[in-house]
C-alpha positions as CSV (number, residue, x, y, z in Angstrom):
1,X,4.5,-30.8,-67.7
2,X,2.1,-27.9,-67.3
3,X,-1.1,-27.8,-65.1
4,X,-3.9,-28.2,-67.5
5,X,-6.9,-25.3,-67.6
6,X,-10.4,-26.4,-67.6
7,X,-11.8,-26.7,-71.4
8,X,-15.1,-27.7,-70.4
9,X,-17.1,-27.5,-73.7
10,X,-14.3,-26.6,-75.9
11,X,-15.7,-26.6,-79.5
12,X,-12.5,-26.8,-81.9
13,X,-12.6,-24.9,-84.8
14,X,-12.1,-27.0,-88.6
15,X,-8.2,-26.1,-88.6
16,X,-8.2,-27.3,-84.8
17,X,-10.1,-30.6,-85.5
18,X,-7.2,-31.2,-88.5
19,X,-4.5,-30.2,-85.4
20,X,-6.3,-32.7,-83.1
21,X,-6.2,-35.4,-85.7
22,X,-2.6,-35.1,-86.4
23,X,-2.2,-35.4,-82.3
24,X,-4.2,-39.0,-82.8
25,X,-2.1,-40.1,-85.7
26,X,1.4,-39.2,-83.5
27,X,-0.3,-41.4,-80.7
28,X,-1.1,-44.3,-82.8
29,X,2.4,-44.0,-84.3
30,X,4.2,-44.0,-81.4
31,X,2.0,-46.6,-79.8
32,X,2.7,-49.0,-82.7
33,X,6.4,-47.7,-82.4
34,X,6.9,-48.8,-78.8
35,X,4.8,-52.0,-79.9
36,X,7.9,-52.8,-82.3
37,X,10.7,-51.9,-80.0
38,X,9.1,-54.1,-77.2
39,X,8.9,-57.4,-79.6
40,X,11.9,-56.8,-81.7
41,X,14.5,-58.2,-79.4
42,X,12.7,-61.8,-79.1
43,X,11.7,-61.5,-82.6
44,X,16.1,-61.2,-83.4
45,X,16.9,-63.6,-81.1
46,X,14.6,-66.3,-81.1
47,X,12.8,-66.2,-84.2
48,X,14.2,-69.0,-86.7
49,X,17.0,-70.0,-84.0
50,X,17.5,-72.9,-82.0
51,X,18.2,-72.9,-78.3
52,X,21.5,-72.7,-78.7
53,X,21.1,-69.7,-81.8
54,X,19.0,-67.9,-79.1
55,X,21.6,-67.6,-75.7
56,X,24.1,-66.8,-78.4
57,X,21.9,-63.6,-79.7
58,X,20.7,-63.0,-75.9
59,X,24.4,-62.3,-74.9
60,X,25.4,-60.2,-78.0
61,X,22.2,-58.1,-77.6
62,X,23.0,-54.3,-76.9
63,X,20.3,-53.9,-74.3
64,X,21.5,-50.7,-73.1
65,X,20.9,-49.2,-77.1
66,X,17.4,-51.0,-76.7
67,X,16.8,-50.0,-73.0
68,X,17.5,-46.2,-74.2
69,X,15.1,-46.1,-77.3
70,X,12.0,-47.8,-75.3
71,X,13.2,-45.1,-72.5
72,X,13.6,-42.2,-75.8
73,X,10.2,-43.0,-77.5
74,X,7.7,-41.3,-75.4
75,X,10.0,-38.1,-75.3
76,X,10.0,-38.3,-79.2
77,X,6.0,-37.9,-79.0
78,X,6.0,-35.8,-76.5
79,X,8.2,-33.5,-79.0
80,X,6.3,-34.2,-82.1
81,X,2.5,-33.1,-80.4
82,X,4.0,-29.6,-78.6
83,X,5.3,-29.3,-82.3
84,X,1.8,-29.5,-83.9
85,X,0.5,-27.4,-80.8
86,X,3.0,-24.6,-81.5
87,X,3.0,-24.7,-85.5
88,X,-1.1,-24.3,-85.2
89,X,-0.4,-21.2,-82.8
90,X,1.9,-19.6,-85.2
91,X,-0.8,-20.5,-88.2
92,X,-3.9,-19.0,-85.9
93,X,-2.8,-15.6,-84.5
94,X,-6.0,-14.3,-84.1
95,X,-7.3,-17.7,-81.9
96,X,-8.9,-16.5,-78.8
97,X,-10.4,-18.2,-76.1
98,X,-10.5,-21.6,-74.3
99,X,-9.2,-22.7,-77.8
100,X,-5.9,-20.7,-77.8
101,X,-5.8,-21.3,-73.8
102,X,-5.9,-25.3,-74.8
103,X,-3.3,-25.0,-78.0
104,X,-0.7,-22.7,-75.4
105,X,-1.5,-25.8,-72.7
106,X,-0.6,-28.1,-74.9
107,X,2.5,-26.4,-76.7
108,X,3.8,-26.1,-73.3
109,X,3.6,-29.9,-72.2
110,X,0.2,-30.4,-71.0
111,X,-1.6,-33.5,-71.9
């Protein structure tokens, strides 16, 4: 990650605020995404089991697959918002300013 500049009173431009939006909807994605992963396993195994249905699911469970994509998810968002970042650098060339210094930031891992 990349030390963040000071944006104090950063006004985004309309295309930024629609860039800054698609940043939120990434967030609540992968928030509810991670959400999902975390339940799922108790949901499989213990959801319309017995006890005895349940210790059979617990050992068969791949909890290293399941370990890996709660470990993979925030790497996948990290990903998706420098994406947005640099795609709205390419689309503004002529940005300037704290705005463009903010959009590099954050193409570059700063959050």
């Amino acid at each position: 990650m990349t030390t963040c500049p000071d944006i104090s009173m950063l006004l985004f431009s309309p295309p930024g605020k629609v860039a800054i939006n698609k940043i939120r909807q990434i967030q609540r994605t992968s928030k509810l995404l991670s959400t999902i992963l975390g339940v799922s396993p108790l949901l499989e195994i213990f959801v319309g089991n017995g006890a005895l249905g349940g210790a059979y699911n617990i050992s068969k469970k791949d909890w290293g697959t399941w370990a890996n994509a709660m470990r993979v998810a925030p790497n996948v968002k990290s990903r998706r918002i420098e994406d947005v970042a640099r795609r709205y650098l390419v689309d503004n060339l002529s940005l300037r300013g704290k705005e463009q210094t903010f959009w590099i930031a954050v193409a570059h891992g700063c959050r």
